[in-house]
C-alpha positions, -999 to 999 in steps of 0.1 A, spaced: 152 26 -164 127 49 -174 91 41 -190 69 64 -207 32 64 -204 6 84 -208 -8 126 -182 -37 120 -154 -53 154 -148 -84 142 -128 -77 111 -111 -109 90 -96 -111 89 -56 -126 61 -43 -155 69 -22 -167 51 9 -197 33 6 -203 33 45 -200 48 74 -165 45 96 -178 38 121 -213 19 128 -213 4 94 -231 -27 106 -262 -27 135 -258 -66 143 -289 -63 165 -312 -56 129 -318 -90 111 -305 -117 90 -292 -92 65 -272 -75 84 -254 -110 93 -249 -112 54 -223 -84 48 -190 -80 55 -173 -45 61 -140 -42 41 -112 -17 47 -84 -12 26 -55 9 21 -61 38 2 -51 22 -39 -70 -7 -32 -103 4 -41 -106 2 -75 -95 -38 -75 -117 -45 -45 -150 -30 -54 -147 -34 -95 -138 -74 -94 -130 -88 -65 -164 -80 -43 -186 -90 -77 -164 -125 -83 -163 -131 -43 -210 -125 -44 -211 -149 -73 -186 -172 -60 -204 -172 -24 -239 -177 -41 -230 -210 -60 -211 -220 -34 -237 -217 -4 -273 -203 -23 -269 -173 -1 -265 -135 -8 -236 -116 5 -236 -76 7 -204 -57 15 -195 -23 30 -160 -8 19 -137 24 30 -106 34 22 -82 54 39 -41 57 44 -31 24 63 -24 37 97 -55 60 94 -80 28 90 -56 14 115 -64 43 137 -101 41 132 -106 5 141 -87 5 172 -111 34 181 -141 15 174 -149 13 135 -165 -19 129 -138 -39 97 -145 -71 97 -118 -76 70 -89 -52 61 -61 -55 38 -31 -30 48 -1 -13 32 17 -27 60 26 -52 85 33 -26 110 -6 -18 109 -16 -57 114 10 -54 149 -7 -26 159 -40 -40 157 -28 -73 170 -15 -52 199 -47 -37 206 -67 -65 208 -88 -69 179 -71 -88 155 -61 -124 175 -60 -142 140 -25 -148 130 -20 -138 94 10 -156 87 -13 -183 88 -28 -175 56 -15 -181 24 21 -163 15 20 -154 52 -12 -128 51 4 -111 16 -24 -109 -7 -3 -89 -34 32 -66 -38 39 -36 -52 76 -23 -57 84 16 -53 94 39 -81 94 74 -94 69 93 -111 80 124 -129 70 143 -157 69 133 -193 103 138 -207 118 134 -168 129 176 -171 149 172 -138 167 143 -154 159 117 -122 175 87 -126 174 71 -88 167 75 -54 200 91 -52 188 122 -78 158 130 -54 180 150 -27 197 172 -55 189 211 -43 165 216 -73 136 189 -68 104 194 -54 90 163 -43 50 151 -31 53 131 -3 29 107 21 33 111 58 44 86 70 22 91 104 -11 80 85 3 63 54 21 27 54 30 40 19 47 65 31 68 42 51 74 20 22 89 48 8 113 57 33 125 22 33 132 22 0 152 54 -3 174 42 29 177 7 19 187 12 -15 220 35 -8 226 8 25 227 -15 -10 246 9 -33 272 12 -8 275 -21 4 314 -20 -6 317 6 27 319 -2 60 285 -7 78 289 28 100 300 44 60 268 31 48 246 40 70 257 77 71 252 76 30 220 67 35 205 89 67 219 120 44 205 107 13 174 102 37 174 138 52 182 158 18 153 140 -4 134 148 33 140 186 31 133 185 -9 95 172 -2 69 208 -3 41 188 8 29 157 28 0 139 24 -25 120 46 -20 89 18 -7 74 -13 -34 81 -34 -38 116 -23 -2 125 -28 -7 112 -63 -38 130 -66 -21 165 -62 10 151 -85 -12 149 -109 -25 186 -107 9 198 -111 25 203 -78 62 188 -77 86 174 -99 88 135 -86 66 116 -66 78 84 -50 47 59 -52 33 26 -55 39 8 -90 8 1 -92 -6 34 -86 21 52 -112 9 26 -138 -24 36 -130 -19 70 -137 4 69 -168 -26 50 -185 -48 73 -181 -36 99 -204 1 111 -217 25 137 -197 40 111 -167 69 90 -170 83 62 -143 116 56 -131 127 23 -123 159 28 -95 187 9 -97 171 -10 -62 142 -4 -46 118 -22 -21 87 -45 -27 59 -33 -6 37 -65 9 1 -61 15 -13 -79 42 -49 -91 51 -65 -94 86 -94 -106 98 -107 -78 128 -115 -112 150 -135 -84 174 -157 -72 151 -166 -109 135 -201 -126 148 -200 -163 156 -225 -170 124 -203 -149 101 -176 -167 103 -174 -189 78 -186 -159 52 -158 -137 67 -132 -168 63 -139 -173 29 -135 -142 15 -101 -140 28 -94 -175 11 -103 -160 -18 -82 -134 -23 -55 -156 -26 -74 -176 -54 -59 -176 -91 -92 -152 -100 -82 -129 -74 -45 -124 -80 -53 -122 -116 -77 -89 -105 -46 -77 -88 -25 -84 -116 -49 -66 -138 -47 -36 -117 -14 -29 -119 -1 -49 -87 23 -81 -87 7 -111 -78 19 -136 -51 8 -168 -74 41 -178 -87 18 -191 -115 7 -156 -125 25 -139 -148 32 -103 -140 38 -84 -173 60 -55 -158 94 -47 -159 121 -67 -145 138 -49 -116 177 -47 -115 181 -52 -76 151 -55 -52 151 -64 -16 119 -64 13 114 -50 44 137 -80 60 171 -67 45 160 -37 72 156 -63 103 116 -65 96 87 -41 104 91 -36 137 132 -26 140 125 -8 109 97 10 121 116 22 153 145 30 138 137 46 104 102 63 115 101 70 151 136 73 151 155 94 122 121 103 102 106 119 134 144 137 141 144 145 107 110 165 107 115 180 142 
């Protein structure tokens, strides 16, 4: 299915409003015990900083009297992965990826177990489509029509980017569905050559999402596979994109962490809080606002139905996934 909307010629980047590393000196005063450093994946900015931070402040002052500050970055997933585990001081992080929480859980400072938290740490979904040019010249219809010899294609590597990742799954999860009438060894050839032609089509690979998008959008390429969310984004901006809805694709789930390391005993309850509320109806209906599916059954999400979706457990979870479709044939793949 394809659905028009309107070109994005500059698209917004969402600047850090801290430091990477150091954002907080606990040793200064009360204040500094009043705000929380938040990292996100790189197309969460807009949502985080324009409603949910404001809502979250107002919410914490009737709630408590007291003020709450925030500090924000946003990077590719496994890049803020990669920056906390070297010492960047998130507090709170919400990830492309589940893969990113395990590493982190691996490392030592997350201890917290998301799936404790509501919908099991997923604070909001996205699934993956195409974004091509206004009046699709290339004629994409699927995943399938991205490996055709002709088609350029902007990419997110998938060594800094959970979106990336998200993308590979759904490309090689989608033909292990189209060809579920073959035998399991059949299928999974389909797919790993489906998977290596669309992988020699891409001219250039990104540190993130957003920043493949961003050089989509200044004319490099003919398709870019991408966040929903982030291709909705863009069409309303202005006219010249169009999105392509495959015949089965993947729902990416973003999951929340608390960086238990980096959390002082008298923030707790601040720290706990805001990750309660991102899973209240004012929250998900900010997500929803911004383009991404809510996890509230009770929120409606005005997009298009999907013919055949599936999640990162039709692949045997993050984990075998991860070894098998990145380290394994992506990293073969790219040499």
């Amino acid at each position: 299915m394809n659905v028009k909307y309107p070109t994005l010629i500059v698209f917004v980047l969402v600047l850090s409003a801290g430091s990477l590393t150091g954002c907080i000196d606990l040793s200064g005063g009360d204040d500094d015990l009043n705000t929380v450093t938040f990292f996100g994946f790189s197309v969460k900015g807009e949502v985080i900083d324009e409603e949910i931070i404001p809502a979250f402040k107002e919410h914490w002052r009737e709630k408590t009297g007291g003020k709450v500050d925030f500090t924000t970055s946003y990077a590719g997933s496994g890049r803020i992965t990669n920056q906390v585990l070297t010492g960047a001081e998130a507090e709170v992080m919400i990830l492309s990826t589940e893969w990113d929480a395990i590493q982190l859980r691996n490392g030592g400072v997350v201890t917290t177990d998301w799936n404790t938290f509501p919908d099991q740490g997923t604070v909001s979904i996205s699934p993956w489509v195409i974004l091509v040019r206004s009046g699709n010249p290339k004629n994409i219809q699927d995943f399938g029509d991205l490996a055709e010899d002709d088609i350029q294609i902007i990419h997110a590597d998938p060594r800094t980017s959970g979106g990336a990742c998200w993308s590979i799954f759904a490309m090689y999860g989608s033909e292990l569905r189209r060809c579920e009438n073959l035998t399991p060894e059949e299928a999974k050839e389909r797919a790993e050559t489906l998977l290596e032609d669309t992988i020699e089509n891409v001219i250039c690979w990104q540190s993130s999402a957003r920043n493949a998008l961003s050089q989509f959008t200044l004319g490099y390429g003919d398709a870019l596979i991408t966040y929903e969310n982030d291709a909705l984004l863009c069409c309303e901006k202005e006219k010249g994109y169009e999105i392509v809805y495959p015949s089965s694709t993947i729902f990416s789930e973003h999951k929340v962490v608390i960086v238990d390391k980096n959390v002082e005993e008298v923030e707790r309850e601040m720290v706990d809080e805001f990750v309660n509320f991102l899973f209240m109806a004012g929250s998900q209906k900010a997500f929803v606002d911004h383009y991404f599916r809510s996890v509230d059954d009770s929120i409606e999400n005005p997009y298009p139905g999907l013919s055949d979706h599936f999640t990162v457990e039709y692949l045997g979870g993050w984990e075998k996934a991860h070894e098998e479709l990145i380290d394994g044939l992506y990293s073969d793949i790219r040499g």
